[in-house]
MDTraj code that builds the backbone (N, CA, C; nanometers):
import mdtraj as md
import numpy as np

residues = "UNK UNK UNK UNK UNK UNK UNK UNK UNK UNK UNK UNK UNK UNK UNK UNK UNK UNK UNK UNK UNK UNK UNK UNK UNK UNK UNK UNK UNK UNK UNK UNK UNK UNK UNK UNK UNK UNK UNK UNK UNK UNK UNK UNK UNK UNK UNK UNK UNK UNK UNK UNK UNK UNK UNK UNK UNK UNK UNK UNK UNK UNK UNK UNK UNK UNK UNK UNK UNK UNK UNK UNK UNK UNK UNK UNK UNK UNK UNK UNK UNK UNK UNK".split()
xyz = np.array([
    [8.3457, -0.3812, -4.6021],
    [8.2812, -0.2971, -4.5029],
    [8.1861, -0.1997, -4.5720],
    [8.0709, -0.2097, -4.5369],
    [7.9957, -0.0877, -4.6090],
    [7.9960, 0.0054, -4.4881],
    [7.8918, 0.1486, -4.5939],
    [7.8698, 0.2590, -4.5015],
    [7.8169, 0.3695, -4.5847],
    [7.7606, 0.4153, -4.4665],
    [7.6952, 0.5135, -4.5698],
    [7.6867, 0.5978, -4.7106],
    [7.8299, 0.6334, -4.6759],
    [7.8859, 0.6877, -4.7482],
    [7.9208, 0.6460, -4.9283],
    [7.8399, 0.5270, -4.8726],
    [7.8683, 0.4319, -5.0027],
    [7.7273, 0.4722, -5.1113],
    [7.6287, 0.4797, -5.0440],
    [7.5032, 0.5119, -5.0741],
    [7.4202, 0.6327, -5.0543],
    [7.4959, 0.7085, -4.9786],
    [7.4123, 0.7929, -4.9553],
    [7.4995, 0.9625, -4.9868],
    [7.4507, 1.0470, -4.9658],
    [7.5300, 1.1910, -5.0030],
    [7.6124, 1.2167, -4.8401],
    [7.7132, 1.3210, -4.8447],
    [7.7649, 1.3386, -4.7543],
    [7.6298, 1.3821, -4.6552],
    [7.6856, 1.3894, -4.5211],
    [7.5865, 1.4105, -4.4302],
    [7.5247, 1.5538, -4.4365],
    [7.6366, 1.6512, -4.4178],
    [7.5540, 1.7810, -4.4093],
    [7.4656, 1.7807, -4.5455],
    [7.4830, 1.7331, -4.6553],
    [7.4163, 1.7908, -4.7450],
    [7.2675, 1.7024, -4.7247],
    [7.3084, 1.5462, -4.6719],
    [7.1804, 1.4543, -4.6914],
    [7.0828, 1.5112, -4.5784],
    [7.1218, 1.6013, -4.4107],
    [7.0630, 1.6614, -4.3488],
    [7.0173, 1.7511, -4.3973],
    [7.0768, 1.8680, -4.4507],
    [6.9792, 1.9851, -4.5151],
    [6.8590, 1.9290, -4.6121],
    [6.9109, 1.8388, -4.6409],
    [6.7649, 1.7834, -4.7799],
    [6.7065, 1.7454, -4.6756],
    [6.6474, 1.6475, -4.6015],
    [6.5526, 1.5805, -4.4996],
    [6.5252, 1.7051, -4.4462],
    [6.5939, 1.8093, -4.3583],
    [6.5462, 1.9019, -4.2920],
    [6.4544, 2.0004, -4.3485],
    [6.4615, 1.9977, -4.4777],
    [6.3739, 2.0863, -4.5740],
    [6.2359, 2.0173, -4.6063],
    [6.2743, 1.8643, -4.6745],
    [6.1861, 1.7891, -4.7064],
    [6.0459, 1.7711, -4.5764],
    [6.1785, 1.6997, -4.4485],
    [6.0367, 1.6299, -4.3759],
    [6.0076, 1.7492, -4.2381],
    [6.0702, 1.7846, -4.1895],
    [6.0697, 1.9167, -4.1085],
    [6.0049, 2.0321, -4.1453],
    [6.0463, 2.0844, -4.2641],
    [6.0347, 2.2453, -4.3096],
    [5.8640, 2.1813, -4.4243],
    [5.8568, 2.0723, -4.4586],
    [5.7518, 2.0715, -4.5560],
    [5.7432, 2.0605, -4.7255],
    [5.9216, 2.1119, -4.7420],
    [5.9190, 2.1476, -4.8447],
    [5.9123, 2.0717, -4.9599],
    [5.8811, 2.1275, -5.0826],
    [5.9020, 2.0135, -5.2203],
    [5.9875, 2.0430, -5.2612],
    [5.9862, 1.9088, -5.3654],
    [6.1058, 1.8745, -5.4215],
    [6.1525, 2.0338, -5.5256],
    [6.0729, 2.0620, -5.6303],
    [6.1248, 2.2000, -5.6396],
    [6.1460, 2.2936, -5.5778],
    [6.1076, 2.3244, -5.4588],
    [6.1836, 2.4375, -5.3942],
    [6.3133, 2.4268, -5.3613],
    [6.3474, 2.2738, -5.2724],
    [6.4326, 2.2363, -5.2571],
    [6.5440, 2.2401, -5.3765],
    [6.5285, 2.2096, -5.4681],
    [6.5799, 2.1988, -5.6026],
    [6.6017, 2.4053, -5.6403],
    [6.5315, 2.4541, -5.6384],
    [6.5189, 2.5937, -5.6542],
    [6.6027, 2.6760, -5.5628],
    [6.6300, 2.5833, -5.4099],
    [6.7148, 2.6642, -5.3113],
    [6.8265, 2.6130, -5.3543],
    [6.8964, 2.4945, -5.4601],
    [7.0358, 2.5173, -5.4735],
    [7.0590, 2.3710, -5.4881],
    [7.0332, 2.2823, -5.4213],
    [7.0291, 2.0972, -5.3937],
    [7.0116, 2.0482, -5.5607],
    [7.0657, 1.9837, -5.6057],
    [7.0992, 1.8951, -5.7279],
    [6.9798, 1.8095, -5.6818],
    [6.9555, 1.8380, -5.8489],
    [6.7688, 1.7722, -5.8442],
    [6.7758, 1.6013, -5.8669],
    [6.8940, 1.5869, -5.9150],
    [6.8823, 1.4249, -5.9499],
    [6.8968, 1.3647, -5.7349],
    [7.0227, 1.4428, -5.6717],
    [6.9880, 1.3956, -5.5284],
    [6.9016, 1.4014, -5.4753],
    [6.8347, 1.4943, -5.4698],
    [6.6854, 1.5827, -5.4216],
    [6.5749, 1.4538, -5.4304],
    [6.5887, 1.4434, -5.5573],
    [6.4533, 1.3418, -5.6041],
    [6.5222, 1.1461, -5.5516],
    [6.6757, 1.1810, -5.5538],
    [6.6592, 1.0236, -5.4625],
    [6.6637, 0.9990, -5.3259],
    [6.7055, 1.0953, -5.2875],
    [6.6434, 1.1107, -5.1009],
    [6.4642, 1.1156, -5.1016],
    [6.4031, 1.2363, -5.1493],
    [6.2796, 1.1962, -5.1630],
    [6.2155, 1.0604, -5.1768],
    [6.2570, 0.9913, -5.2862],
    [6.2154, 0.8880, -5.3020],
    [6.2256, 0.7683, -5.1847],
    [6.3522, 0.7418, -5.1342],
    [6.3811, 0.6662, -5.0354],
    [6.3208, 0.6969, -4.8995],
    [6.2811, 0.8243, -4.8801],
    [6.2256, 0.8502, -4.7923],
    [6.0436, 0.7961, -4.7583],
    [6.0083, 0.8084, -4.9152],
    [5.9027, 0.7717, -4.9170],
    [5.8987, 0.6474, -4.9439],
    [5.9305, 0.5654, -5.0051],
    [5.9471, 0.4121, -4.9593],
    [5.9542, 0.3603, -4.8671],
    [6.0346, 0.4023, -4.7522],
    [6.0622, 0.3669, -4.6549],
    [5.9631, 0.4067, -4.5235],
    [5.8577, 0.4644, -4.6065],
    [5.7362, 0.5328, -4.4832],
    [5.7040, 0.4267, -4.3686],
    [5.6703, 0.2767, -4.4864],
    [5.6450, 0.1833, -4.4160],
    [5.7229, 0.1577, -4.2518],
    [5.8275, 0.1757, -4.2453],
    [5.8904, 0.1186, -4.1594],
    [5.8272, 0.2013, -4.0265],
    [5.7920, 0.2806, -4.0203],
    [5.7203, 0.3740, -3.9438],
    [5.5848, 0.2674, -3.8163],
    [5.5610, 0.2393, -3.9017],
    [5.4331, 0.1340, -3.8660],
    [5.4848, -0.0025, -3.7678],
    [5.6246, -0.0180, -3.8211],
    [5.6614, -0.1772, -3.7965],
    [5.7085, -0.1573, -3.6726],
    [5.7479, -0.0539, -3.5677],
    [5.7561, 0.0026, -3.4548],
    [5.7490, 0.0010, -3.3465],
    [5.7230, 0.0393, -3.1885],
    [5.5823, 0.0756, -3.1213],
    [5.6193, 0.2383, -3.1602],
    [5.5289, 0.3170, -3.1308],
    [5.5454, 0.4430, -3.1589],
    [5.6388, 0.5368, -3.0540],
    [5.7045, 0.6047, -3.0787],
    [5.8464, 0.6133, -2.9992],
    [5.8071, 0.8131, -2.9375],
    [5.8917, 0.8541, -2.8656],
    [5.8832, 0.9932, -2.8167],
    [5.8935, 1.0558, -2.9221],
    [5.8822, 1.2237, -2.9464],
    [5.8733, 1.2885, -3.0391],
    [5.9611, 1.3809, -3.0063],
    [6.1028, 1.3868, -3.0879],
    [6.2064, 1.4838, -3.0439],
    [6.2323, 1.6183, -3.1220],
    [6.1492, 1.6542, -3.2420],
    [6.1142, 1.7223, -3.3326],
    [6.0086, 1.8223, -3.3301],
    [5.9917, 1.9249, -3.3482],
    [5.8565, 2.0380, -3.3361],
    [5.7605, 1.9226, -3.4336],
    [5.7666, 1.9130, -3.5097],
    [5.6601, 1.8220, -3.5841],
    [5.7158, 1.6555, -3.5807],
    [5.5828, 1.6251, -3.6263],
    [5.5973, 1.4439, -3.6057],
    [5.6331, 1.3775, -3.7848],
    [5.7539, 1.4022, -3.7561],
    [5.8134, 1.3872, -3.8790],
    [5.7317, 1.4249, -3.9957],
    [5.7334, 1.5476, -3.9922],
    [5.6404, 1.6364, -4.1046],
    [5.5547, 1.6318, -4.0512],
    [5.4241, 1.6477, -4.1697],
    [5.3126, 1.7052, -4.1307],
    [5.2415, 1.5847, -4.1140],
    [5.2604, 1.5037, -4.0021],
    [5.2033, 1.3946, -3.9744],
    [5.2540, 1.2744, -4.0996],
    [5.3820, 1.2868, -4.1365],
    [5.4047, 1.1872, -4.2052],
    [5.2809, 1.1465, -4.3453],
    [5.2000, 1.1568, -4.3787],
    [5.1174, 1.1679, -4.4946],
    [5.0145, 1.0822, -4.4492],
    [5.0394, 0.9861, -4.3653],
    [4.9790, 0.8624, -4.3488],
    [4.9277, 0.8541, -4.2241],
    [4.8263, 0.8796, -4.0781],
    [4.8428, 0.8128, -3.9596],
    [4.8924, 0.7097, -3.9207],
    [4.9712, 0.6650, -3.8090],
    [4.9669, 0.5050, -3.7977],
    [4.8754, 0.4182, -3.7722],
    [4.7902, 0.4700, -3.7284],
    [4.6533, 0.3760, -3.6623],
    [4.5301, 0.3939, -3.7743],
    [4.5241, 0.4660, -3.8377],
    [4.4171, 0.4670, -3.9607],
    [4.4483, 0.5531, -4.0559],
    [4.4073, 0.4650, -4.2000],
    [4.4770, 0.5069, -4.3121],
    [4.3642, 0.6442, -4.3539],
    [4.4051, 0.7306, -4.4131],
    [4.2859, 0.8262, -4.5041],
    [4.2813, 0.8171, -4.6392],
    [4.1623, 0.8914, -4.7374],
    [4.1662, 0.9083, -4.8295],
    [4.2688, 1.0258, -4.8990],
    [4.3730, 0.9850, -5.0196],
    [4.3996, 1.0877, -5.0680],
    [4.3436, 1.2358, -5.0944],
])
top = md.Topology()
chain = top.add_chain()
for i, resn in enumerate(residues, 1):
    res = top.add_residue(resn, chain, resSeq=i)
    for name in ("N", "CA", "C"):
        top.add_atom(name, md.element.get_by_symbol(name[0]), res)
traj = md.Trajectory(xyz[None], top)
């Protein structure tokens, strides 16, 4: 049986990281600076951003969040920009 728990950090802690990260804006050092273990910090980050793609593969869904998963997610869905 898998589960999360297998892969991932307990919940409250894996929520406060996302809530900082894709909500609040924040980077990985601040996050890291407010207290969060930088080796977790940097593999939620990472997975998060890998996984941007899936965003796209979709239809685009309601928005239950003050922001649209961050600050517009980095990427539009309908047209890409320049860095």
């Amino acid at each position: 049986d898998q589960k999360d728990s297998d892969s991932l950090p307990e919940y409250d802690l894996l929520d406060a990281i996302l809530h900082g990260y894709v909500e609040e804006g924040q980077s990985i050092s601040t996050l890291i600076a407010s207290g969060f273990d930088e080796e977790t910090v940097r593999r939620i980050v990472r997975l998060v951003d890998l996984n941007e793609y899936k965003r796209k593969q979709a239809a685009p869904g309601l928005k239950t969040t003050p922001l649209a998963f961050g600050v517009g997610r980095r990427m539009p869905i309908v047209q890409k920009y320049p860095n």
